[in-house]
DSSP file (Angstrom, degrees, kcal/mol; ACC not computed):
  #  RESIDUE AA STRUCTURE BP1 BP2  ACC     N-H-->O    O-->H-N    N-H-->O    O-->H-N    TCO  KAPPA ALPHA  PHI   PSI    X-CA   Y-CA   Z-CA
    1    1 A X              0   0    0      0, 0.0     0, 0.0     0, 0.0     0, 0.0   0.000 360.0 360.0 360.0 138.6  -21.3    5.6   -0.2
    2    2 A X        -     0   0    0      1,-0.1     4,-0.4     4,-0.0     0, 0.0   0.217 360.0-109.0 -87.1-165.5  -21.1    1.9   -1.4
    3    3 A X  S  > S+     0   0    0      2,-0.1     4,-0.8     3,-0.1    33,-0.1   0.490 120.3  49.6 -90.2 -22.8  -23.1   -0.8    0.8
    4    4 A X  H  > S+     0   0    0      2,-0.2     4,-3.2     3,-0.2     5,-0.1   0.849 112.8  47.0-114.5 -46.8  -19.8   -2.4    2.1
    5    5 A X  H  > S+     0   0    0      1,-0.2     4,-0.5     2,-0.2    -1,-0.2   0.841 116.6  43.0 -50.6 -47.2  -18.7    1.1    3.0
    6    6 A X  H  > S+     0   0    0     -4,-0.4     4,-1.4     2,-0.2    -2,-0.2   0.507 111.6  57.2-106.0 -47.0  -22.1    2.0    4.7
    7    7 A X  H >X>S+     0   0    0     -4,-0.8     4,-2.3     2,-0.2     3,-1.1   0.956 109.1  43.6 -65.3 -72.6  -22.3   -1.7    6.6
    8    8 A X  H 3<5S+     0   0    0     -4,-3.2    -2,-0.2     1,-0.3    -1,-0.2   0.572 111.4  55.5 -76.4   2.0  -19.0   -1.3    8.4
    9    9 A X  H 3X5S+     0   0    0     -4,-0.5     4,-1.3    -5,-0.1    -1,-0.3   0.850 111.1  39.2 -61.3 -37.9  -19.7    2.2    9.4
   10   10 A X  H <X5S+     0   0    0     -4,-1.4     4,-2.1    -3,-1.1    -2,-0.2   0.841 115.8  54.8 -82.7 -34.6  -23.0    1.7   11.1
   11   11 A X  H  X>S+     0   0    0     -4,-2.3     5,-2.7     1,-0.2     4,-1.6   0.884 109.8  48.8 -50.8 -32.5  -21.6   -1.8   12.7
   12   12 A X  H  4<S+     0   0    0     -5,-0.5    -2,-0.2     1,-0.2    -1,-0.2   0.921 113.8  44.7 -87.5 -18.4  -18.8    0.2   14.0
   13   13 A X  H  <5S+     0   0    0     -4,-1.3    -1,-0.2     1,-0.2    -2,-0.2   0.937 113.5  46.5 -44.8 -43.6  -21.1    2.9   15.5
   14   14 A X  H  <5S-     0   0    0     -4,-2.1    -1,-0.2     2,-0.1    -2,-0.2   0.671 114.4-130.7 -90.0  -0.8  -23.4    0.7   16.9
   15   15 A X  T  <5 +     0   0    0     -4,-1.6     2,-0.3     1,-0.2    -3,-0.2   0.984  57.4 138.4  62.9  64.0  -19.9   -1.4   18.4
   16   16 A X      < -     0   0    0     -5,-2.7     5,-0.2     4,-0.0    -1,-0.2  -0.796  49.2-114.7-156.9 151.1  -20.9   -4.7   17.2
   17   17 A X     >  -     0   0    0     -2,-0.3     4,-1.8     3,-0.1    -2,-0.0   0.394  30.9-110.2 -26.9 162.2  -19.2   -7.7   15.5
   18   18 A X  H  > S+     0   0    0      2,-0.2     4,-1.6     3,-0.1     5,-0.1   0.813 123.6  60.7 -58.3 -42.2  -19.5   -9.3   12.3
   19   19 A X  H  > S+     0   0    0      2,-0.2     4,-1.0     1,-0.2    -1,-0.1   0.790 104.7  45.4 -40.7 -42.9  -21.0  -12.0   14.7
   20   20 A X  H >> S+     0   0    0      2,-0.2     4,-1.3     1,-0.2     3,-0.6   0.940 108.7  53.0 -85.4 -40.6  -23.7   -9.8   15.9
   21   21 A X  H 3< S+     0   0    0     -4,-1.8     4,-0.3     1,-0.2    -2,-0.2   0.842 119.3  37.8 -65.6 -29.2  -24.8   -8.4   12.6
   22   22 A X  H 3<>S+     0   0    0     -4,-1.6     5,-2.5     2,-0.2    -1,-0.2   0.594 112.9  52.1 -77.9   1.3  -25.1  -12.1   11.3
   23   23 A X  H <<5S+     0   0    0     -4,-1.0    -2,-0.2    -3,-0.6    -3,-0.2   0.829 114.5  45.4 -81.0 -26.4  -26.4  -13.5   14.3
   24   24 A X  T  <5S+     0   0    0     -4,-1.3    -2,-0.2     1,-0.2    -3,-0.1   0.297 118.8  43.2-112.9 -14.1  -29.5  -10.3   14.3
   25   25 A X  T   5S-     0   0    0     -4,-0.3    -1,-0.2     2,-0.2    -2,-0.1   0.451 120.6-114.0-127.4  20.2  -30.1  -10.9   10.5
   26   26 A X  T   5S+     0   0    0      1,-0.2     2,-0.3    -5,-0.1    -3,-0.2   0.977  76.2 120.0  64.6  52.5  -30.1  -15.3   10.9
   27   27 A X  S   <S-     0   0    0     -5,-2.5    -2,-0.2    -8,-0.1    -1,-0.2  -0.949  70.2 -92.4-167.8-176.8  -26.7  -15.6    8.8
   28   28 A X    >>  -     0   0    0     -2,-0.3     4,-2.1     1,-0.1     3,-1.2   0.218  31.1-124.9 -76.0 152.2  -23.3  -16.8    8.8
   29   29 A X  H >> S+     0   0    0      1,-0.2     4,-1.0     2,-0.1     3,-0.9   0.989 108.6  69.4 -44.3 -56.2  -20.4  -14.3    9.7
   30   30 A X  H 34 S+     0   0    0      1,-0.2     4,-0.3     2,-0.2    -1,-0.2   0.505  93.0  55.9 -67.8  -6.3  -18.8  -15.2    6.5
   31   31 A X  H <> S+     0   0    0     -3,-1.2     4,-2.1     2,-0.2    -1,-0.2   0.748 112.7  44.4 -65.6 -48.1  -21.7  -13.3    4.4
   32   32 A X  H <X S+     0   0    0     -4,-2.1     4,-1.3    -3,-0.9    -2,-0.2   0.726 110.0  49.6 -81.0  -9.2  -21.0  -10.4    6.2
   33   33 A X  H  < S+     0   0    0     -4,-1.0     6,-0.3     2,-0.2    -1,-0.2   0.590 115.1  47.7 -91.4 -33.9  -17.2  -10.5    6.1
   34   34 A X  H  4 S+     0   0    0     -5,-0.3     6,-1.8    -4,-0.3     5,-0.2   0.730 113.3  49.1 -95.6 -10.1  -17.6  -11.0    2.3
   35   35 A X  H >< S+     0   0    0     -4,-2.1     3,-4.2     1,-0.2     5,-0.2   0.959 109.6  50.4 -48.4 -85.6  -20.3   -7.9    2.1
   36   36 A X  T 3< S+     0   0    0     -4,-1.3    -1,-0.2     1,-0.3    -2,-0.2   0.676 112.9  52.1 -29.5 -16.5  -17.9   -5.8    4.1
   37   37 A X  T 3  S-     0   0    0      3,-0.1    -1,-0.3   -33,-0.0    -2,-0.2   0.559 107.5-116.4-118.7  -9.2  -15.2   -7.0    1.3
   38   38 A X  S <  S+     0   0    0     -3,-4.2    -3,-0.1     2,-0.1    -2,-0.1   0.218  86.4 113.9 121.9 -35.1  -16.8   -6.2   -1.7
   39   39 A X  S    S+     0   0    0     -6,-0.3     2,-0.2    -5,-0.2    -4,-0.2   0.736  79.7  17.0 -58.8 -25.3  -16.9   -9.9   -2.6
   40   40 A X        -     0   0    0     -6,-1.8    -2,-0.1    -5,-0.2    -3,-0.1  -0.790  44.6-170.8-134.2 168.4  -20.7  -10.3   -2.5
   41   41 A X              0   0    0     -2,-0.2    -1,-0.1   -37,-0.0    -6,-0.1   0.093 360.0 360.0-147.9  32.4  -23.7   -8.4   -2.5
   42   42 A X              0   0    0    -11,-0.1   -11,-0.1     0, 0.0    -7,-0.0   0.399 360.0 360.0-152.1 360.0  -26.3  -10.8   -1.8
């Protein structure tokens, strides 16, 4: 299972936003919206 794959399963377990997973690791939604997408891995 890839990281992106792996991210948006356990967000969606735990029921929380892209918002809450960057607000809980102190960065922008749009890192974690381009994790989840493949685009980035860092």
């Amino acid at each position: 299972m890839s990281f992106k794959d792996k991210l948006q399963q356990v967000r969606r377990e735990k029921k929380l936003s892209q918002e809450d997973v960057a607000v809980a690791l102190n960065i922008s939604r749009q890192a974690v919206a381009k994790w989840e997408s493949g685009v980035s891995h860092s």
